[in-house]
Structures are given as structure tokens and as C-alpha cells.
N, C-alpha and C positions, 0 to 999 in steps of 0.2 A: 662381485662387481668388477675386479680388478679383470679375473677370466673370461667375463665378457667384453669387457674392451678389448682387449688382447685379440677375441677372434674378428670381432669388428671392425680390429687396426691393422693386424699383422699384412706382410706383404706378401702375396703367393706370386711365384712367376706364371705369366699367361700361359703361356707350354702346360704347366701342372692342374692349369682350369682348362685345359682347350681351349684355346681361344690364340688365335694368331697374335702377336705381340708386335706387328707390323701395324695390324688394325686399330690395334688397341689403341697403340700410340699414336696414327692420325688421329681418333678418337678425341684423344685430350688435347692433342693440337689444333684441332678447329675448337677444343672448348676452354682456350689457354689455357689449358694445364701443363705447362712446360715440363713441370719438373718430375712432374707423372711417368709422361713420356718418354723422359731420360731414364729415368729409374725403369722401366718396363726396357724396353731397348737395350739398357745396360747389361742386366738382366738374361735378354734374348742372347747377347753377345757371349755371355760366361758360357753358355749351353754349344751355343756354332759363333767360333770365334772368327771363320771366314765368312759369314752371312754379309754380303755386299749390300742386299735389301735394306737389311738391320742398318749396315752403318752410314748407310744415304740418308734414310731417315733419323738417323743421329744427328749428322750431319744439318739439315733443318731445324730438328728443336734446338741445336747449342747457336746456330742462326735466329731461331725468334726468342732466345731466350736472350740474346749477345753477350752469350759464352764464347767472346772473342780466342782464347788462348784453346780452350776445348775442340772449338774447329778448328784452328789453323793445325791443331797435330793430329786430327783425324783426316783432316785434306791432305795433309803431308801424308796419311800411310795410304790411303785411297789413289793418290793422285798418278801411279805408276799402272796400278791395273785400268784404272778410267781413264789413262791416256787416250784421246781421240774421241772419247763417247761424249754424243750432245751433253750427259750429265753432267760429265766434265768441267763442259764451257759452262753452265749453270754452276756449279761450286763454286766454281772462278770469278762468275761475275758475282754473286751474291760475296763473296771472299772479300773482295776487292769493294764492297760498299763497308767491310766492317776494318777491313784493314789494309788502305790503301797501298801501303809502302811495301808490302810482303810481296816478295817475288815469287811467290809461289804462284802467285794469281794472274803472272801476266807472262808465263809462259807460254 
């Protein structure tokens, strides 16, 4: 009984099913599964630590989760490559609705 829960529960990284881990994690973001998402992305991240995809969409779930301190230092490591990028001004303002005072959001 015990080994079937096991394989019922365990966590496999999407990469190891095929299946995009970007996808996946809109997936449970449109079906609030926050934490899903994070965990699947976190994941994505151990595999390709420079995936900018991955960490925008990180970036969003620690926003509908408001994992306030989780964004603000994933915007902080983002926020020099995405200099300039419409994405950009989107972190920032979404930033700036969770954490008004951080200057990171109103450069």
C-alpha cells in the first residue's frame, strides 16, 4: 500500500515526462495550483539555471501566490538582463502593487 502511494505521489521533473515545464506550470496557474507551479519551475531551474522563460514564469506564480520576498530577489536577479524589455516594465509594475516602497520597481 505504502509503494503505491509512493508512485502516485512522488515528484518527477517535467523534462523526465516530456512535457515542457513552462506549460505545465501555466497549467496550474490558470487552475490555482500555485505551488505546483513553483515546485515544477523550481525544478525546470536545477536543470537550465539560465532559462529566463522559466524564471518569468516564476516570477508570476511567487506574484499570485504573494510570495512577496521570493520576487522581489528573483526581480533583483532578472532585472539587469530585462533592462529595457516590455517584460521588464510588467515585473515592475506588478512589483510595485506587492511592494510599494522597493526601488527596484521604480527604476
Amino acid at each position: 500500500m505504502l509503494g503505491q502511494w509512493w508512485r502516485q505521489n512522488r515528484f518527477v521533473k517535467a523534462s523526465a515526462r516530456g512535457i515542457d515545464p513552462v506549460g505545465e506550470a501555466e497549467v496550474f496557474l490558470f487552475q490555482g495550483k500555485v505551488r505546483h507551479a513553483i515546485r515544477v519551475l523550481k525544478a525546470a531551474l536545477d536543470d537550465e539555471p539560465g532559462n529566463m522563460s522559466v524564471k518569468v514564469v516564476l516570477l508570476r506564480a511567487f506574484a499570485d501566490g504573494n510570495y512577496i520576498r521570493e520576487y522581489s530577489e528573483l526581480a533583483r536577479e532578472v532585472s539587469e538582463p530585462l533592462q529595457g524589455e516590455p517584460i521588464w516594465q510588467q515585473i515592475q509594475r506588478t512589483g510595485r502593487e506587492m511592494e510599494p516602497d522597493n526601488p527596484l520597481y521604480h527604476c
